[in-house]
C-alpha positions as CSV (number, residue, x, y, z in Angstrom):
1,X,117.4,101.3,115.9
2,X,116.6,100.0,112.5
3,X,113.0,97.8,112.7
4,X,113.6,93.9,111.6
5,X,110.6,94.4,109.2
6,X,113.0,96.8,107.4
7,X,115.5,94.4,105.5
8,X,118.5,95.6,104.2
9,X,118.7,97.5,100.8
10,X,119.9,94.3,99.1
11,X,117.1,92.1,100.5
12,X,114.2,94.9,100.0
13,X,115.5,94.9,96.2
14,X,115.1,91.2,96.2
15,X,111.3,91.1,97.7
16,X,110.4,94.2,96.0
17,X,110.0,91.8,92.4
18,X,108.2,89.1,93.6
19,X,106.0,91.9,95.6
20,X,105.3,93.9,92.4
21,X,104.4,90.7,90.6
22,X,101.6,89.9,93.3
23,X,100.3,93.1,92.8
24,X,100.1,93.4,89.1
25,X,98.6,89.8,88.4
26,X,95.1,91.6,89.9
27,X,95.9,95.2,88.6
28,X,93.4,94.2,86.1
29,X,90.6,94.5,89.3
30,X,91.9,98.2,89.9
31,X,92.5,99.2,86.1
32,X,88.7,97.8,85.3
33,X,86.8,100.6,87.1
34,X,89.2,102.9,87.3
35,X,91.1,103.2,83.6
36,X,92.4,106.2,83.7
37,X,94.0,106.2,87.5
38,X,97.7,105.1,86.4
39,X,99.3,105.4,90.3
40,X,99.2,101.4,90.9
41,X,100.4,100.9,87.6
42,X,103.1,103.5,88.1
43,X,103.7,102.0,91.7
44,X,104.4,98.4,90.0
45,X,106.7,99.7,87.5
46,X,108.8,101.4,90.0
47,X,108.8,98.8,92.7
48,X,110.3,96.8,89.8
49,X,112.5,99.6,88.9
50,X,113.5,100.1,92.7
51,X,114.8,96.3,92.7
52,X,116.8,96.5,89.5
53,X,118.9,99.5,91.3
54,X,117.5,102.1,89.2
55,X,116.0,103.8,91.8
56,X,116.8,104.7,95.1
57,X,115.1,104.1,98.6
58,X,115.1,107.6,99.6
59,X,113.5,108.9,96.8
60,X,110.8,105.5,97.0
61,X,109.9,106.2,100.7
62,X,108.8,109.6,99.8
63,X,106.4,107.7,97.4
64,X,105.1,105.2,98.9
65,X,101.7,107.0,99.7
66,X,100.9,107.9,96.1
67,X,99.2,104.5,95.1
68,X,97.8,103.7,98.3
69,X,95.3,107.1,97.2
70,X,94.4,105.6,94.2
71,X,91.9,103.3,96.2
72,X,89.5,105.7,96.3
73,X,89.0,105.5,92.9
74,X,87.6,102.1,92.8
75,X,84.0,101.5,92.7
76,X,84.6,97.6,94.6
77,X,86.3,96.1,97.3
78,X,88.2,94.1,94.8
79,X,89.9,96.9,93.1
80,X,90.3,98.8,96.6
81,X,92.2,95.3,97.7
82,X,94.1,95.4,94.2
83,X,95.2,99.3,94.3
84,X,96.3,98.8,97.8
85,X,98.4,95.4,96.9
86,X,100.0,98.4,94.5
87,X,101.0,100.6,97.2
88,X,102.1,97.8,99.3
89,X,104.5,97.2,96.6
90,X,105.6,100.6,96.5
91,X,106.2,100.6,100.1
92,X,108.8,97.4,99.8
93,X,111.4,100.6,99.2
94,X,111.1,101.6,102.8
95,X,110.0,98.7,104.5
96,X,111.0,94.6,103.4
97,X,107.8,93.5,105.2
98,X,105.4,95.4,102.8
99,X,106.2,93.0,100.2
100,X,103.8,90.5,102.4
101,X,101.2,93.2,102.1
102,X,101.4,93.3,98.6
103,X,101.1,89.4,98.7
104,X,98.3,89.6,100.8
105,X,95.7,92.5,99.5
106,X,96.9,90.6,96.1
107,X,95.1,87.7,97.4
108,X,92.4,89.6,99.1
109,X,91.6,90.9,95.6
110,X,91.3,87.5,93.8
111,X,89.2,86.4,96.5
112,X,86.6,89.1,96.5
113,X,86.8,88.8,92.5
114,X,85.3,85.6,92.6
115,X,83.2,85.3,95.3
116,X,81.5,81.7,93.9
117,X,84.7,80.3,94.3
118,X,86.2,79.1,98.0
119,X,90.1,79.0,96.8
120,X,90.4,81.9,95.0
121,X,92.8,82.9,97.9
122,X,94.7,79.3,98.3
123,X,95.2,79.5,94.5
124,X,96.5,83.1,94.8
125,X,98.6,82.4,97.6
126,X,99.8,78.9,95.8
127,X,100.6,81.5,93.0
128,X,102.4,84.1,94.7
129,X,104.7,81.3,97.0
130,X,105.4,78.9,93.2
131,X,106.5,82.9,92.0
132,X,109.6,83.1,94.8
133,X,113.0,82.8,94.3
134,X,115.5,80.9,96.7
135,X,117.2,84.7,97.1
136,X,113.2,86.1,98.1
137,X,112.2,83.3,100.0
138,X,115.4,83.6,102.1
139,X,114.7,87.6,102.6
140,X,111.5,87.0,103.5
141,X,112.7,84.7,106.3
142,X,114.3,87.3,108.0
143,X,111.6,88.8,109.0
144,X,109.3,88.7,112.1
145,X,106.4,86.1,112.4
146,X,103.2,88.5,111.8
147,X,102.7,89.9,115.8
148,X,105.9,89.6,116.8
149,X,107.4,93.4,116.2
150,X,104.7,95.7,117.6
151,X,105.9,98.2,115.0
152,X,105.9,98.6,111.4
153,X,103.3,96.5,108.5
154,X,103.8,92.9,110.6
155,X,102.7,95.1,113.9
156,X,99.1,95.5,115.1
157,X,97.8,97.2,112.5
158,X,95.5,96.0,109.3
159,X,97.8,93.1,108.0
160,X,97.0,91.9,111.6
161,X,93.6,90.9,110.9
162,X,91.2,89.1,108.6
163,X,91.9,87.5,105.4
164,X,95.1,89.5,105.6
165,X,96.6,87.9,108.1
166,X,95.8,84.5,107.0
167,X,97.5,85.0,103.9
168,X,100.9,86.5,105.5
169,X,101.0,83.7,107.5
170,X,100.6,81.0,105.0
171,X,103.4,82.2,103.5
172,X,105.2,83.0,106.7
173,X,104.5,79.7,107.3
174,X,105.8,77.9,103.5
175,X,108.6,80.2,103.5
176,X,110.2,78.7,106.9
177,X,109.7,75.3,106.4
178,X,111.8,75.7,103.0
């Protein structure tokens, strides 16, 4: 049985844009202490690639690790947040619910970029939802409420938690009321 944080081919295509767009507005973080570490950058370009129909899923979800390593490389918590919103990216190949992980380590970044300042993450998030197309804000309301599917990136696992989970359901909650 396929998972309902999957998506369909057509709708992960969609998501996977607006999910590489979140990331790479705070590759900077990552690309800071890390310069020569190209695997987010290399994520972004083919989560991009992967929506335009260049690349297939397949090949993607055999991927989808490769960025998610690069965190070690960073020397902050910002750039951890910003390699990972990479990887989530990446992932949107396998999995249409990773494209809110991307959203929301994207946000975690800017946050823990600017510490002084209390929106960071509402303006990220106000960012990220003013980025969305009709078509991604449609495939992103296909999928579960955060909690709801005990499997898969919306399950019980990081996203679940924290700033994280604030951020996915902000949008969660902007994207159904549109």
């Amino acid at each position: 049985m396929v998972s309902p944080q999957a998506l369909s081919e057509a709708d992960r295509r969609t998501v996977a844009e607006w999910a590489a767009d979140c990331a790479e507005r705070v590759l900077p973080l990552f690309e800071a202490e890390a310069p020569d570490d190209d695997r987010p950058r290399d994520a972004i370009a083919r989560a991009r690639a992967f929506s335009r129909g260049e690349l297939r899923a397949a090949d993607e979800i055999r991927r989808r690790f490769v960025a998610g390593r690069a965190a070690a490389a960073a020397t902050s918590p910002a750039g951890v947040a910003a390699a990972r919103a990479a990887a989530q990216a990446s992932g949107v190949a396998h999995m249409g619910a990773h494209a809110l992980g991307a959203a929301a380590y994207a946000a975690k970044a800017a946050g823990l970029a600017a510490p002084a300042s209390a929106g960071a993450v509402d303006d990220e998030v106000r960012w990220q939802l003013a980025r969305m197309t009709a078509e991604t804000r449609r495939a992103l309301r296909r999928l579960p409420l955060l909690g709801e599917d005990p499997a898969g990136p919306l399950g019980a696992g990081l996203l679940a938690s924290g700033v994280l989970a604030t951020v996915i359901r902000q949008i969660q909650a902007d994207v159904a009321g549109s």
